[in-house]
DRENLO-31195 format. One record per residue (C-alpha): residue in three letters; x, y, z. Coordinates in nm, 2 decimals, always signed. Example, Ala and Ser with C-alpha at 12.3 -4.5 7.8 and 13.67 -1.06 7.14 Angstrom:
REM DRENLO-31195
<"ALA" <+1.23 -0.45 +0.78>>
<"SER" <+1.37 -0.11 +0.71>>
***
This chain:
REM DRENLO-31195
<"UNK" <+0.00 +0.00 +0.00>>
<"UNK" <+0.14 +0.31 -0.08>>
<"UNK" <+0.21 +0.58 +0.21>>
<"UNK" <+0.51 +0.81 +0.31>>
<"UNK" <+0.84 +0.96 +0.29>>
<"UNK" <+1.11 +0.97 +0.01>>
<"UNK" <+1.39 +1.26 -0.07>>
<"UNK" <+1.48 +1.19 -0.45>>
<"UNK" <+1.38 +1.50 -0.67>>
<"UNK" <+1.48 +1.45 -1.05>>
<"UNK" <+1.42 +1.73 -1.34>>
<"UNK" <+1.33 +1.73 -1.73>>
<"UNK" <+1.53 +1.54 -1.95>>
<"UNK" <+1.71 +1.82 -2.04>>
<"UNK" <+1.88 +1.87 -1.69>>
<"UNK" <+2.20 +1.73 -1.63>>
<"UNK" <+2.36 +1.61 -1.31>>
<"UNK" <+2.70 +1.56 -1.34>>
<"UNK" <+2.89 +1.75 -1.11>>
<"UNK" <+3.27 +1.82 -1.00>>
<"UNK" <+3.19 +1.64 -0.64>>
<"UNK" <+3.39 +1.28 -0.65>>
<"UNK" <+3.10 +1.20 -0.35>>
<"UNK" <+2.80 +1.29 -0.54>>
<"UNK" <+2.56 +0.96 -0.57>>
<"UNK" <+2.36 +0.81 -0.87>>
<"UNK" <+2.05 +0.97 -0.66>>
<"UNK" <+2.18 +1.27 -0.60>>
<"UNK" <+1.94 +1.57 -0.75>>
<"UNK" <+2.10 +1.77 -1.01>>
<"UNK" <+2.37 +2.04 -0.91>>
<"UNK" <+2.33 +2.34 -1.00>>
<"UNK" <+2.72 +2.36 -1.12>>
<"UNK" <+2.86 +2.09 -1.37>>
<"UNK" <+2.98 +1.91 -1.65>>
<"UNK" <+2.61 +1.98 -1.85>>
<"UNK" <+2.50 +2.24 -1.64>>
<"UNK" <+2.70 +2.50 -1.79>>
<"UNK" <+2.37 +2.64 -1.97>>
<"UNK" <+2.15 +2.39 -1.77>>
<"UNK" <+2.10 +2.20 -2.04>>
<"UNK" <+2.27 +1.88 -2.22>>
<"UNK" <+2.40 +2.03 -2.56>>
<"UNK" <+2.21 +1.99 -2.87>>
<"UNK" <+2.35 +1.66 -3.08>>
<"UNK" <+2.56 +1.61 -2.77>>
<"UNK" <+2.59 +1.20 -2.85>>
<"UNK" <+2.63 +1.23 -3.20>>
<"UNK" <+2.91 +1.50 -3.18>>
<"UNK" <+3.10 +1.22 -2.93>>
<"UNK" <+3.02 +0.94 -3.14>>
<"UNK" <+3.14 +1.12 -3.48>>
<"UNK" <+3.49 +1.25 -3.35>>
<"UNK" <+3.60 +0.93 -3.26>>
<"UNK" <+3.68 +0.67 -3.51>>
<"UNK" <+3.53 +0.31 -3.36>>
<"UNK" <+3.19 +0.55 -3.34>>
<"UNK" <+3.21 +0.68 -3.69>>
<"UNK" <+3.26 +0.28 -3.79>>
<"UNK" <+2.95 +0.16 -3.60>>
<"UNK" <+2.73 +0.46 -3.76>>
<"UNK" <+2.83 +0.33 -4.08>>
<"UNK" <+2.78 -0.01 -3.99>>
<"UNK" <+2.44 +0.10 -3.88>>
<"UNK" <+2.35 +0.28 -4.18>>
<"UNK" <+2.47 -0.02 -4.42>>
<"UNK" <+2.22 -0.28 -4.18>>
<"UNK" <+1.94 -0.06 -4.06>>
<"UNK" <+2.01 -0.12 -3.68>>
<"UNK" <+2.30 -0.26 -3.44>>
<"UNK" <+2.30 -0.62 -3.47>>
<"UNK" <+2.48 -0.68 -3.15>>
<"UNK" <+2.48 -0.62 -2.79>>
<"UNK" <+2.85 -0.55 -2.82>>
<"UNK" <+2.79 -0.28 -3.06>>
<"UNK" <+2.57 -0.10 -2.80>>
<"UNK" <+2.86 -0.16 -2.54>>
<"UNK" <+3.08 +0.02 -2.71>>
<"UNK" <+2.87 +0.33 -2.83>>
<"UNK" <+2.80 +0.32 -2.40>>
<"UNK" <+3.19 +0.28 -2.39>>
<"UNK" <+3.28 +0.55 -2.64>>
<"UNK" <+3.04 +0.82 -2.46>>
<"UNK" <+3.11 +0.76 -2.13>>
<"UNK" <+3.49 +0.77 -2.21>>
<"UNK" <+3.52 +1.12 -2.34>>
<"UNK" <+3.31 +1.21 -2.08>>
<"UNK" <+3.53 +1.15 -1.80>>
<"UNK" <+3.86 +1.19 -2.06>>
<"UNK" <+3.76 +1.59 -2.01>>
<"UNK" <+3.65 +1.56 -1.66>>
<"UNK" <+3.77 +1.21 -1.44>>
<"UNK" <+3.59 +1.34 -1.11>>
<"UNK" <+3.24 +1.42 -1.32>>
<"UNK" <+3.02 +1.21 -1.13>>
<"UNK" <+2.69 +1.10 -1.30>>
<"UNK" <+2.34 +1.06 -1.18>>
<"UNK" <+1.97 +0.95 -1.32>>
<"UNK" <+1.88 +1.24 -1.47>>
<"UNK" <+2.25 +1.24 -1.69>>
<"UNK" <+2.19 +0.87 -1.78>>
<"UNK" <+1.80 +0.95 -1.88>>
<"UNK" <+1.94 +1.27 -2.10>>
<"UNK" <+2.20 +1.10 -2.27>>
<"UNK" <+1.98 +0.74 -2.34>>
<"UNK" <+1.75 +0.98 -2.47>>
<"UNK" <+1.95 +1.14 -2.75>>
<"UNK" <+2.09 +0.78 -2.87>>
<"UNK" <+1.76 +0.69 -3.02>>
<"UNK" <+1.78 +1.04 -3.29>>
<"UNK" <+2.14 +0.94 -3.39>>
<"UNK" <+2.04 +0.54 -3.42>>
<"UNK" <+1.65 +0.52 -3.49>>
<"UNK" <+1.59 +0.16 -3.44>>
<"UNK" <+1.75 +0.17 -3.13>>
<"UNK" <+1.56 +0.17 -2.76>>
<"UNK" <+1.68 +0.43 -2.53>>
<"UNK" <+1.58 +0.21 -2.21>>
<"UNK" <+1.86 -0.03 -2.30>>
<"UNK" <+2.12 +0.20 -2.24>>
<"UNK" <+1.97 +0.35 -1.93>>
<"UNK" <+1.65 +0.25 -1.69>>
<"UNK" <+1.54 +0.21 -1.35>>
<"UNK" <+1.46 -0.09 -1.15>>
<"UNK" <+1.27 -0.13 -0.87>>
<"UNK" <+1.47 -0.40 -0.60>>
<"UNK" <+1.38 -0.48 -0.26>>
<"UNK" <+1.59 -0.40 -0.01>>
<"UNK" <+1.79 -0.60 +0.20>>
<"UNK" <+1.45 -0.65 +0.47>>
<"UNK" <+1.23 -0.69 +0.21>>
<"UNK" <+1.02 -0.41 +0.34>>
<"UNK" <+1.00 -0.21 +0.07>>
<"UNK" <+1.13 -0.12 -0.29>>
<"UNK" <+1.42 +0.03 -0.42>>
<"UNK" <+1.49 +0.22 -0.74>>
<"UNK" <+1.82 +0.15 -0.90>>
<"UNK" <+1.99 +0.26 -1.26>>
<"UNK" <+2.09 -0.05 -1.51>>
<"UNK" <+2.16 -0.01 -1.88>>
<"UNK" <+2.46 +0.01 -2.07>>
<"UNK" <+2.57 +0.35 -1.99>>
<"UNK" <+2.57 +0.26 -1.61>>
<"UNK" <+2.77 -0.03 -1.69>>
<"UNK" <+3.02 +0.16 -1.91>>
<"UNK" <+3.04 +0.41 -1.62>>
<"UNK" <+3.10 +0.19 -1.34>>
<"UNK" <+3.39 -0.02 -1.56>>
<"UNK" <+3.54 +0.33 -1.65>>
<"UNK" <+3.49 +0.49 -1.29>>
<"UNK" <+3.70 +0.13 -1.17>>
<"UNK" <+3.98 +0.18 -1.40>>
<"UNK" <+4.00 +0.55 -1.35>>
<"UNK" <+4.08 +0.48 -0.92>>
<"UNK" <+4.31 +0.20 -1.00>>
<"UNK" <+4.51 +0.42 -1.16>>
<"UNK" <+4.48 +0.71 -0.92>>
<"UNK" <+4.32 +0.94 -1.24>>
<"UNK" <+4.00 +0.93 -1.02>>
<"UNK" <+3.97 +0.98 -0.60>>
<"UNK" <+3.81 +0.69 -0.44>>
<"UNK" <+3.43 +0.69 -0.31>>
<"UNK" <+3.39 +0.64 +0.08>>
<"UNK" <+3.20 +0.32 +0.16>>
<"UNK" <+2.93 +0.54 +0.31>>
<"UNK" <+2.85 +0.65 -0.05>>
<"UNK" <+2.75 +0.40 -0.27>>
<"UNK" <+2.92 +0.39 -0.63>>
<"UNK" <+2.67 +0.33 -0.93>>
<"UNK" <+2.80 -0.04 -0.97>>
<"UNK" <+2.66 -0.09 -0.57>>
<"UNK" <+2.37 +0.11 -0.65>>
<"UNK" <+2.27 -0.12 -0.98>>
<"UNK" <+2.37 -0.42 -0.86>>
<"UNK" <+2.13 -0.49 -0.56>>
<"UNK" <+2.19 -0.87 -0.41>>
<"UNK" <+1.82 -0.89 -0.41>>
<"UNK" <+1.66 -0.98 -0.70>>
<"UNK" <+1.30 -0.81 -0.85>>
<"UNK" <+1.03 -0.97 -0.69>>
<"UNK" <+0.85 -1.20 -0.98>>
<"UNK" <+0.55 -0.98 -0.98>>
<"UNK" <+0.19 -1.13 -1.11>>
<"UNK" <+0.14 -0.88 -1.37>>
<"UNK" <+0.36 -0.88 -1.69>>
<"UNK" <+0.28 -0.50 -1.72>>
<"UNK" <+0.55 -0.47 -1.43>>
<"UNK" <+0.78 -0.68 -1.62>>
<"UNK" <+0.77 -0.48 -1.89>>
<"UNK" <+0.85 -0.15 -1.66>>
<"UNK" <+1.19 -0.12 -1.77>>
<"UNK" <+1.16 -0.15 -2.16>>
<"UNK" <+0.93 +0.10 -2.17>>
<"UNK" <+1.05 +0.43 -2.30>>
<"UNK" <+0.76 +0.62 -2.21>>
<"UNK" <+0.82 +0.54 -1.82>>
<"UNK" <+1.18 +0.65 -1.92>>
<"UNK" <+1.06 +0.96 -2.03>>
<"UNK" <+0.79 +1.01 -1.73>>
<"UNK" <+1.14 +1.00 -1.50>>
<"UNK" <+1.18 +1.35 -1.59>>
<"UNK" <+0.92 +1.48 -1.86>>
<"UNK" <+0.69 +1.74 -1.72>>
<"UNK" <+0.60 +1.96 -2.08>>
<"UNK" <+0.45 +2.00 -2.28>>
<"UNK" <+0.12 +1.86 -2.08>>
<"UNK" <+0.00 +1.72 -2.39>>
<"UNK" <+0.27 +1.45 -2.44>>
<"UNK" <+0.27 +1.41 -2.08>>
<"UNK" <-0.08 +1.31 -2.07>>
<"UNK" <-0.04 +1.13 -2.40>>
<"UNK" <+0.27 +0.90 -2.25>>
<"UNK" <+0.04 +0.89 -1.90>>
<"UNK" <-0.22 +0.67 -2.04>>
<"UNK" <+0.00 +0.49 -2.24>>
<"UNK" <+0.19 +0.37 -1.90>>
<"UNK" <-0.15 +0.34 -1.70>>
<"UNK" <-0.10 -0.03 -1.71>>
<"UNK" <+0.24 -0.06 -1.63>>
<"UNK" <+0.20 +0.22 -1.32>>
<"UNK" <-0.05 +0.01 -1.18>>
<"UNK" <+0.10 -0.31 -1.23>>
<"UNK" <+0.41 -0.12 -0.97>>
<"UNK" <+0.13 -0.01 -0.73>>
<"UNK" <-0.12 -0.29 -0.71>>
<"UNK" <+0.11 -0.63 -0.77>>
<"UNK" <+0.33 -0.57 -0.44>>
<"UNK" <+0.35 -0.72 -0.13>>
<"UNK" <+0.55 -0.44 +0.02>>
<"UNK" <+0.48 -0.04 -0.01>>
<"UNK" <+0.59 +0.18 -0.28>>
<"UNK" <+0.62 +0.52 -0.11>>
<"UNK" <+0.32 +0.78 -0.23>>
<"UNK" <+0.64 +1.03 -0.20>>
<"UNK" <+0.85 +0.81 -0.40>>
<"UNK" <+0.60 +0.77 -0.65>>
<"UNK" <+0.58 +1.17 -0.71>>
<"UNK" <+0.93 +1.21 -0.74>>
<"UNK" <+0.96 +0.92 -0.95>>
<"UNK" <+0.69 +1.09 -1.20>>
<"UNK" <+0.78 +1.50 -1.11>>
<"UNK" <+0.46 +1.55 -1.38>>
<"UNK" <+0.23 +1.50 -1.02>>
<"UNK" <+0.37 +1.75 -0.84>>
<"UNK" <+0.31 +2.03 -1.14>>
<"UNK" <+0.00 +2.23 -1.06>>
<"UNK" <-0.26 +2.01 -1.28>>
<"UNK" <-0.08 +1.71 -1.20>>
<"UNK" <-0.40 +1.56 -1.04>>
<"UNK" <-0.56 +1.53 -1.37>>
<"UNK" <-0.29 +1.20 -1.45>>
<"UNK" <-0.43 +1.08 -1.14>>
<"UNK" <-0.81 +1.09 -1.24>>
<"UNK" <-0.69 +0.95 -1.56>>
<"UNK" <-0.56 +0.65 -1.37>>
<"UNK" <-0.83 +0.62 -1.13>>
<"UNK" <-1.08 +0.65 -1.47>>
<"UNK" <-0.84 +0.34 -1.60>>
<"UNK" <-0.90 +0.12 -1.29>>
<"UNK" <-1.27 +0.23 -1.33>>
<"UNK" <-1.41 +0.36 -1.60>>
<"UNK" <-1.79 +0.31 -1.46>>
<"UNK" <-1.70 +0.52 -1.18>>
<"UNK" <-1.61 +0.84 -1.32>>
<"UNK" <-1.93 +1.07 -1.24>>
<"UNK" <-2.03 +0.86 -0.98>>
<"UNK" <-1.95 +1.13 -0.70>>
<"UNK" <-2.09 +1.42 -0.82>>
<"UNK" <-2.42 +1.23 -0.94>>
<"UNK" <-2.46 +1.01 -0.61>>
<"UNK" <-2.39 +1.25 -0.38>>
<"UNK" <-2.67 +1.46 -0.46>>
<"UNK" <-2.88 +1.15 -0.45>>
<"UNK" <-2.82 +1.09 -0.07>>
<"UNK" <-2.78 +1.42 +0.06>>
<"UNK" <-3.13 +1.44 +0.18>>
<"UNK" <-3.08 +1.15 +0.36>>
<"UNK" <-2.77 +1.25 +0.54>>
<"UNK" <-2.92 +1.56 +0.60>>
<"UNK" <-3.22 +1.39 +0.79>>
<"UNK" <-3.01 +1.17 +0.97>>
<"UNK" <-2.77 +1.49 +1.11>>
<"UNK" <-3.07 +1.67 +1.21>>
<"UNK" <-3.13 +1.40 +1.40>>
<"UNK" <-2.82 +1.32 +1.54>>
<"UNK" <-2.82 +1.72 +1.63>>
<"UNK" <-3.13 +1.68 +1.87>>
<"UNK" <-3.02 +1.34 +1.97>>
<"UNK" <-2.63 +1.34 +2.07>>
<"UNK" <-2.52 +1.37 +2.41>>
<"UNK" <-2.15 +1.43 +2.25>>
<"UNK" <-2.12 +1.79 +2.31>>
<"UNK" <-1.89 +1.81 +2.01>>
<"UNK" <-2.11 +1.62 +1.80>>
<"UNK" <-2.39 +1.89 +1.86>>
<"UNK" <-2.14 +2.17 +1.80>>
<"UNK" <-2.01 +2.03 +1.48>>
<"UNK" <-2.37 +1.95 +1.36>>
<"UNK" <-2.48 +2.28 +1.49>>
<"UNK" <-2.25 +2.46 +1.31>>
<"UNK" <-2.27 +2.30 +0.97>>
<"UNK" <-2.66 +2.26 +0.94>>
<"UNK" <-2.71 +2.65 +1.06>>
<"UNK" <-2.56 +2.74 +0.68>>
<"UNK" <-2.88 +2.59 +0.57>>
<"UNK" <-3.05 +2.94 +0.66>>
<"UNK" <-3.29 +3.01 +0.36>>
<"UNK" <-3.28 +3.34 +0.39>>
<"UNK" <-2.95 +3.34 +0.30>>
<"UNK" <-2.94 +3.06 +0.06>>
<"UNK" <-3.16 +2.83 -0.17>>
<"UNK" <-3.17 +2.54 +0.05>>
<"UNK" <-3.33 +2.33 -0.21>>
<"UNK" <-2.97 +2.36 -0.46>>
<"UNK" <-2.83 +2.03 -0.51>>
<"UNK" <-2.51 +2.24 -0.45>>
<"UNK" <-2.58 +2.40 -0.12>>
<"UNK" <-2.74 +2.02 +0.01>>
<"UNK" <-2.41 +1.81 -0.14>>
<"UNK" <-2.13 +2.04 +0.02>>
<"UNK" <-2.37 +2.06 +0.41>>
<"UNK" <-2.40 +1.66 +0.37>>
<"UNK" <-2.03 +1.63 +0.31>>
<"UNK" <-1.95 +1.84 +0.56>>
<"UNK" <-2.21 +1.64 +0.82>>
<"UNK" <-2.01 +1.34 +0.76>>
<"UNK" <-1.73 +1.33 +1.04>>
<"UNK" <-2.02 +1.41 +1.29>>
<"UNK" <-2.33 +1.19 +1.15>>
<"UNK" <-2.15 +0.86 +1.26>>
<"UNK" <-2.07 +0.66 +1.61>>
<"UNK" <-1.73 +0.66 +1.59>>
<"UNK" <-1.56 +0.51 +1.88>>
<"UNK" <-1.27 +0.70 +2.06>>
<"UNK" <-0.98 +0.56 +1.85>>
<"UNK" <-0.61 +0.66 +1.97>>
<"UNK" <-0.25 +0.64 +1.90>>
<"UNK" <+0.05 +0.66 +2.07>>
<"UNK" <+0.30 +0.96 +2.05>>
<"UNK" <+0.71 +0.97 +2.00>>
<"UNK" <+0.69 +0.95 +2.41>>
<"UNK" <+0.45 +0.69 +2.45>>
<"UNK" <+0.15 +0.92 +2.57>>
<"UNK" <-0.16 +0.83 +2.39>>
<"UNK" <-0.32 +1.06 +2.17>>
<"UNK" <-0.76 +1.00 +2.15>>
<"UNK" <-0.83 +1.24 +1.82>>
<"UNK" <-1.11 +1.48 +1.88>>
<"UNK" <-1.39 +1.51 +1.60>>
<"UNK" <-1.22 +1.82 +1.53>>
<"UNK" <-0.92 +1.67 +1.46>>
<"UNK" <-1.09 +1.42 +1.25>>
<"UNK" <-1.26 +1.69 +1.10>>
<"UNK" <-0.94 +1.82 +0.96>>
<"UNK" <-0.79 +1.54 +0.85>>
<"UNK" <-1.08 +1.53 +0.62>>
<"UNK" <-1.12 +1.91 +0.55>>
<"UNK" <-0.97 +2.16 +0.69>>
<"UNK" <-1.15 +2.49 +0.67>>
<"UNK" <-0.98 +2.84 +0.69>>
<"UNK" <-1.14 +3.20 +0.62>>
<"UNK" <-0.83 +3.35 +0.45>>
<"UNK" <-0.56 +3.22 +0.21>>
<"UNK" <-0.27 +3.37 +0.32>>
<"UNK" <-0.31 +3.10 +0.63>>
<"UNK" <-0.26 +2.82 +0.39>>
<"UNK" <+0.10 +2.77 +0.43>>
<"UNK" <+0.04 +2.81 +0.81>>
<"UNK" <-0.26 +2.58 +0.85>>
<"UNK" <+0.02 +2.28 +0.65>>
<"UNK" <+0.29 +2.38 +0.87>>
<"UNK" <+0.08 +2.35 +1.20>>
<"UNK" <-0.01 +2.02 +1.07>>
<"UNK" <+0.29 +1.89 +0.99>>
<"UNK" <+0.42 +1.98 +1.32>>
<"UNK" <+0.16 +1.85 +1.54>>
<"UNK" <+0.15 +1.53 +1.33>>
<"UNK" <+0.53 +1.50 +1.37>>
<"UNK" <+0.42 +1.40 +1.73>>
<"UNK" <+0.33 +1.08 +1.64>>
<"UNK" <+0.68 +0.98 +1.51>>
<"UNK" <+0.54 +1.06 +1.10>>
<"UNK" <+0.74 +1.22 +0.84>>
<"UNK" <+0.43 +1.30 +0.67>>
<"UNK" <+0.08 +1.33 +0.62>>
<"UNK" <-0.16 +1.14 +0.46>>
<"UNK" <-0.35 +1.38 +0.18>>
<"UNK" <-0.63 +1.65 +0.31>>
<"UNK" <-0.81 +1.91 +0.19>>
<"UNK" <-0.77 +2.27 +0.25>>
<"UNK" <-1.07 +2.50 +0.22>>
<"UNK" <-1.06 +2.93 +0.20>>
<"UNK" <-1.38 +3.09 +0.22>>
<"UNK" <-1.59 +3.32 +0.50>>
<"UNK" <-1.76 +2.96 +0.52>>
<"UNK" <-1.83 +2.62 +0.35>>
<"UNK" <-2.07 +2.72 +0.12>>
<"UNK" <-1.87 +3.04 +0.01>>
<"UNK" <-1.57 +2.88 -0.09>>
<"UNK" <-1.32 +3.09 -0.29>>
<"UNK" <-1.04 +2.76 -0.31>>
<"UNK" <-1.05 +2.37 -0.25>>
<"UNK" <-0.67 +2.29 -0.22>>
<"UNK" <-0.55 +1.94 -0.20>>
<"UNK" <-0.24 +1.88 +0.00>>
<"UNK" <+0.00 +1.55 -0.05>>
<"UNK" <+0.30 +1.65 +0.09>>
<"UNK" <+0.47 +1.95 -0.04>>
<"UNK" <+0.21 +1.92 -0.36>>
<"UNK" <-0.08 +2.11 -0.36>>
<"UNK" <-0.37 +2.10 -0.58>>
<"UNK" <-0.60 +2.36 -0.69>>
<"UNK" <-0.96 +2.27 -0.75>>
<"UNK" <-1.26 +2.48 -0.80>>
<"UNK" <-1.50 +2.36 -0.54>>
<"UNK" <-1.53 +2.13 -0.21>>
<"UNK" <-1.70 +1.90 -0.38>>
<"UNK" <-1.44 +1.88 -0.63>>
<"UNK" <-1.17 +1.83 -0.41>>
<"UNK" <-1.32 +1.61 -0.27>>
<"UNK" <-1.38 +1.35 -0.56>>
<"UNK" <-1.03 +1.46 -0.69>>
<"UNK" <-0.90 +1.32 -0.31>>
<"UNK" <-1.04 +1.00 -0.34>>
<"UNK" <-0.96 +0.89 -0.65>>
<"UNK" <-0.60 +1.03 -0.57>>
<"UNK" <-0.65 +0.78 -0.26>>
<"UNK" <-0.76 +0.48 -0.51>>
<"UNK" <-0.51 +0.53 -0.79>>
<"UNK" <-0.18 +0.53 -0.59>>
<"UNK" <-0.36 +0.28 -0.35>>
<"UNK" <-0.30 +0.48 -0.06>>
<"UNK" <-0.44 +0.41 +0.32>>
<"UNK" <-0.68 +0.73 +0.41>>
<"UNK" <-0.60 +0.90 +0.69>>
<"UNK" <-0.66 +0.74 +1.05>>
<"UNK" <-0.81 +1.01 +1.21>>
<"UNK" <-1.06 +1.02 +0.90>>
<"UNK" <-1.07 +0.71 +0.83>>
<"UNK" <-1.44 +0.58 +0.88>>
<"UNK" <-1.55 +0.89 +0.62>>
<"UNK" <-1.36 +0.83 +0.33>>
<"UNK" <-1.50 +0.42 +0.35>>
<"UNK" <-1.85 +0.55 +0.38>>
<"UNK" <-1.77 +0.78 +0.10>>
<"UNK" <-1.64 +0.42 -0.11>>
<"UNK" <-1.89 +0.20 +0.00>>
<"UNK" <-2.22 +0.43 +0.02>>
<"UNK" <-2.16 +0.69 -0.28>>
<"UNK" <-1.91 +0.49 -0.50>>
<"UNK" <-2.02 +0.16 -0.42>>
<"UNK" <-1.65 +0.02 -0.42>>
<"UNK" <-1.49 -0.22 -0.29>>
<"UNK" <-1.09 -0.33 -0.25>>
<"UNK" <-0.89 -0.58 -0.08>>
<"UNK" <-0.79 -0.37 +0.21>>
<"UNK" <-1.13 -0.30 +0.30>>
<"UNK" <-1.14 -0.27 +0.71>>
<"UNK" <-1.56 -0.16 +0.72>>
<"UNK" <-1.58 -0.05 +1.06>>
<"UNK" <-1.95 -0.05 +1.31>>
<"UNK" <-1.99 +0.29 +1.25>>
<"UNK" <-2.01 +0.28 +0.88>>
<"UNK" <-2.23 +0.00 +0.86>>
<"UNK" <-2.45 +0.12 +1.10>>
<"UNK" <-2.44 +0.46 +0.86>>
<"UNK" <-2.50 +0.27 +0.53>>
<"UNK" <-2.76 +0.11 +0.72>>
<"UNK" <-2.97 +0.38 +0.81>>
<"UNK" <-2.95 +0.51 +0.48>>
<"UNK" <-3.04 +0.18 +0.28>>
<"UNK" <-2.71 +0.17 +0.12>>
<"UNK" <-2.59 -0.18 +0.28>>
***
């Protein structure tokens, strides 16, 4: 299931990342001072310039030009061996990282046409040593010619030596854990896939983005659905930096729409259809409760139903005060969890409240609100937070800006009702947990308005007593 932390940032394709630093890893992000980053770019025709001053490359162009392709592996070898040599002949510290492996794989394919970038530089994903989750790690032909090169270079003292605490590209690719066999051949076929190779570090233009999206749908949720362990949500954005640009939500829905294509309206069509029901059953719950936060909570929310303020008969105004009833309207037995000290925490329905949506009056306390958050949740021992929504208005049903927050992302949407079918789907397509604190409303909002079910389903009293009362079991 996917959930958490990660620290890898990679750029566009045309971003280098070899730098002067002999420590500098194969994940290190790209420096802002180096061997391509002269004009923060690779140079135009870079490969072919390499492979034409040197004799053995002019040779194997011809070759290719006479035949159509490479007919060889050890023809590929040695274009790898002929770049990454006068690469390091001009510079023997430059060190080389994903983003310089993905740049130059990509220009071999406009010198040799019939040739596939993604063998001469990819990505694996490994388990690690504990088998508790996956690592990414570079493999191709370029790594290989690196690593050989780098080997030779410190045996004869051209190059300094890497400390054991930093691992050289040869450790990095060479993991002494084999890929998990994985059920779905989709995930087999991650690393031969040029399109993934591209959605490394493509984020424009939009349209090929979303063009190569859906053409990897399969393959992306072969990674996220056929594991046993997690693939980090924040691995997964920096492994695709296209999620973290501002409409990168949209490659989201398009995955979710994949995984279900029935269920693409379903939100904003069945949410409307049981809003009178859920209203009924807060009203009730109002009058009824002897949880004092339960009748403030309900209080508060249904007294925006003033008709003399609004048209209380809008299936607008009735979808966003239902949503808004739903961290109140159920039992929900006192749930804790314990802190970095051991004292244990029993969340509020405030606090559950805002792990669902949190509302604020102006938007200058956004980046506040997220900080406060991440603070208080840092209490608990968690790097992060699961996704939430942020609302900016003088009050729900005046809402100037839904915002969705997955860790330093943010995404705008136009309404709360919005945001919130944007959320879950976000939830469903990376297969990550919902929030604890939250929890019981984003399973009502699966079972009773998307009528969905998964194989981590944990449907707890509360929400069956809910779909219950509201003929939805």
């Amino acid at each position: 299931m996917v959930a958490g932390p990660s620290s890898a940032t990679f750029t566009s394709p045309t971003t280098s990342n070899i730098s002067q630093s002999p420590t500098a890893s194969v994940s290190d992000s790209p420096s802002t001072s180096g061997f391509f980053t002269k004009n923060n770019k690779l140079p135009r025709d870079y490969v072919k310039k390499i492979l034409l001053a040197s004799v053995e490359g002019k040779e194997v162009l011809q070759r290719n030009e006479t035949r159509g392709r490479l007919t060889n592996v050890s023809e590929k070898k040695l274009i790898s061996r002929i770049i990454i040599s006068h690469i390091l002949a001009e510079n023997p510290e430059a060190s080389l990282g994903h983003v310089d492996f993905a740049a130059l794989a990509l220009q071999i394919p406009s010198v040799l046409p019939h040739e596939s970038s993604s063998a001469y530089f990819s990505t694996q994903l490994r388990e690690n040593s504990s088998k508790t989750r996956f690592l990414k790690v570079n493999v191709g032909h370029l790594v290989d010619s690196y690593t050989q090169k780098v080997r030779v270079l410190v045996r004869d003292n051209l190059r300094r030596k890497r400390s054991r605490s930093t691992p050289t590209p040869s450790e990095r690719s060479r993991s002494p854990v084999e890929p998990r066999p994985l059920n779905l051949q989709e995930f087999e076929e991650l690393n031969t896939n040029e399109a993934l190779v591209w959605l490394n570090s493509g984020t424009d233009p939009w349209t090929t983005v979303v063009a190569k999206w859906k053409e990897t749908s399969a393959n992306r949720m072969g990674i996220i659905t056929s594991t046993d362990s997690p693939l980090l949500l924040h691995d997964y954005f920096n492994q695709f930096p296209a999620l973290k640009q501002v409409n990168g939500y949209e490659l989201l829905c398009i995955d979710f729409n994949f995984l279900h294509p029935e269920k693409e309206h379903f939100f904003a069509t069945n949410i409307v259809l049981l809003s009178d029901g859920l209203l009924e059953e807060a009203k009730k719950r109002k009058d009824t409760s002897k949880v004092t936060e339960v009748q403030k909570g309900l209080s508060e929310v249904l007294a925006l139903l003033d008709p003399s303020k609004v048209n209380i008969t809008s299936s607008r105004v009735k979808s966003v005060i239902a949503i808004c009833t739903l961290p109140y309207v159920m039992n929900i037995a006192p749930s804790s969890r314990k802190t970095k000290k051991s004292k244990v925490h029993t969340f509020t329905r405030e606090e559950r409240r805002d792990s669902f949506i949190t509302h604020i009056s102006s938007e200058e306390d956004i980046g506040t609100t997220i900080l406060s958050r991440q603070e208080k949740y840092s209490q608990f021992g968690a790097h992060t937070l699961q996704p939430y929504i942020i609302t900016v208005g003088s009050d729900l049903l005046n809402v100037t800006k839904a915002v969705i927050v997955i860790n330093n992302t943010k995404y705008e949407l136009r309404s709360l009702v919005e945001a919130v079918d944007v959320l879950f789907k976000i939830f469903i397509a990376t297969n990550t947990c919902y929030p604890e604190e939250s929890y019981d409303v984003w399973m009502f909002i699966q079972k009773g308005v998307y009528k969905m079910s998964t194989a981590y389903d944990r449907v707890t009293k509360p929400v069956s007593v809910l779909l219950d009362l509201l003929n939805l079991s």
